[in-house]
C-alpha positions in Angstrom: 85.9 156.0 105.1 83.4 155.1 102.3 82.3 151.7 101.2 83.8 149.6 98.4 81.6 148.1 95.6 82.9 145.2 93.5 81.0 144.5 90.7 83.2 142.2 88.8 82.2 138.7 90.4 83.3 136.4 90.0 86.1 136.4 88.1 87.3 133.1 86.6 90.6 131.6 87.7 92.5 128.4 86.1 93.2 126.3 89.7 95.7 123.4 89.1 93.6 120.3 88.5 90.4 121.7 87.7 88.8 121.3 83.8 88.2 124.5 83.4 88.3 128.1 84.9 86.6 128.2 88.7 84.9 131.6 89.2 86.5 133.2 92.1 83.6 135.0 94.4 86.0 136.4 97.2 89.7 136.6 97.4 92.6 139.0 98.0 92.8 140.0 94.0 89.4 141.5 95.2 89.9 142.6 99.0 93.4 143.2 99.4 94.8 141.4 102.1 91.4 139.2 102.5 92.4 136.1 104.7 90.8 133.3 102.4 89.4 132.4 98.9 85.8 131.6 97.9 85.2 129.6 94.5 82.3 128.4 93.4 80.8 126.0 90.9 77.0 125.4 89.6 76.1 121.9 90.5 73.1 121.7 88.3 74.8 123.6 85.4 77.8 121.0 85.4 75.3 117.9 86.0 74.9 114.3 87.3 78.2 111.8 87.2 80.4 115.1 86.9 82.8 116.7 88.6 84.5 119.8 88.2 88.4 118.4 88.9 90.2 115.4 88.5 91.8 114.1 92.1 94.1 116.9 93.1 95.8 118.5 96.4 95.9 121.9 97.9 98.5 123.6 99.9 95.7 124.9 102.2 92.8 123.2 103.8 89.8 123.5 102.0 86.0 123.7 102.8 83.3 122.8 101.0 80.3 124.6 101.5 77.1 123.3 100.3 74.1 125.6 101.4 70.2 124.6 101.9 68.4 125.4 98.7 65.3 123.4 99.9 64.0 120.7 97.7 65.4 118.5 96.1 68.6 118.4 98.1 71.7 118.9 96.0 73.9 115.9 97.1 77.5 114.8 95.7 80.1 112.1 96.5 83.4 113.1 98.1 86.3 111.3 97.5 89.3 112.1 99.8 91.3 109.4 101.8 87.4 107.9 101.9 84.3 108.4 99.8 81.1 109.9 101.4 77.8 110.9 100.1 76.9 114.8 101.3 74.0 116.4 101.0 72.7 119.9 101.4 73.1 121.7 103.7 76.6 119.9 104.6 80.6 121.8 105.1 82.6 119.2 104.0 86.6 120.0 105.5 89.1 118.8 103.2 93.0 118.8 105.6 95.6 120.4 103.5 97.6 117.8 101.1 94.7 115.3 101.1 94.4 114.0 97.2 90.5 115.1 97.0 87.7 115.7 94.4 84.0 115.4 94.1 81.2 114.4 91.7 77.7 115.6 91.3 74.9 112.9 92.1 71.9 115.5 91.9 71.7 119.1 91.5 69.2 121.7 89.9 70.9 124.9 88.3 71.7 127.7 90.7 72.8 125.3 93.4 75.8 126.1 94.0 78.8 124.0 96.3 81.6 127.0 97.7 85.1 126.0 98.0 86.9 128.3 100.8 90.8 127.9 100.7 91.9 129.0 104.3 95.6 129.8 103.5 96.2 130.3 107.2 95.5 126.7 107.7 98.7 125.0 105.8 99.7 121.9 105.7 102.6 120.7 107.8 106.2 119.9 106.6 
């Protein structure tokens, strides 16, 4: 069996209540039959006091990945059911059908916050 190369990452997706396409790193549109979806967004490039969606819900639990890019920390504030300031390097785990959304308090470009959308994890009826 030989190894697949996909060169077309991300692609950009419209997600219901974001601003603006979210570029879609991983996904089964990509891998078929892949068990979750990775988004990400540049903190830096999208800047302080903004955020890339308006309070919204998922049908899936979501994860926010915010890896160590060394100094200065990237840090945003969470707001779901309560409002926390994160900073890098931080998973924030958002439960499926929680209103959530976040806003950039400092970034540099290339910093980058993952969302992974575990579809597996649903919320309950």
């Amino acid at each position: 069996m030989a190894i697949s190369v996909i060169t077309n990452v991300p692609t950009p997706v419209l997600m219901d209540g974001h601003h603006r396409p979210v570029p879609v790193y991983f996904d089964d549109s990509l891998v078929p039959g892949a068990p979750l979806r990775i988004v990400g967004v540049d903190l830096g490039a999208l800047g302080p006091g903004k955020s890339p969606a308006g309070p919204h819900r998922h049908d899936e639990t979501e994860v926010y990945f915010l890896p160590d890019y060394g100094e200065p920390k990237a840090r945003i504030k969470v707001m779901a059911g309560e409002t926390r300031v994160v900073e890098s390097p931080a998973l924030v785990v958002i439960p499926a059908g929680v209103e959530h959304c976040f806003e950039v308090l400092q970034a540099r470009p290339g910093q980058i916050i993952f969302g992974i959308f575990m579809p597996e994890a649903k919320r309950e009826t």
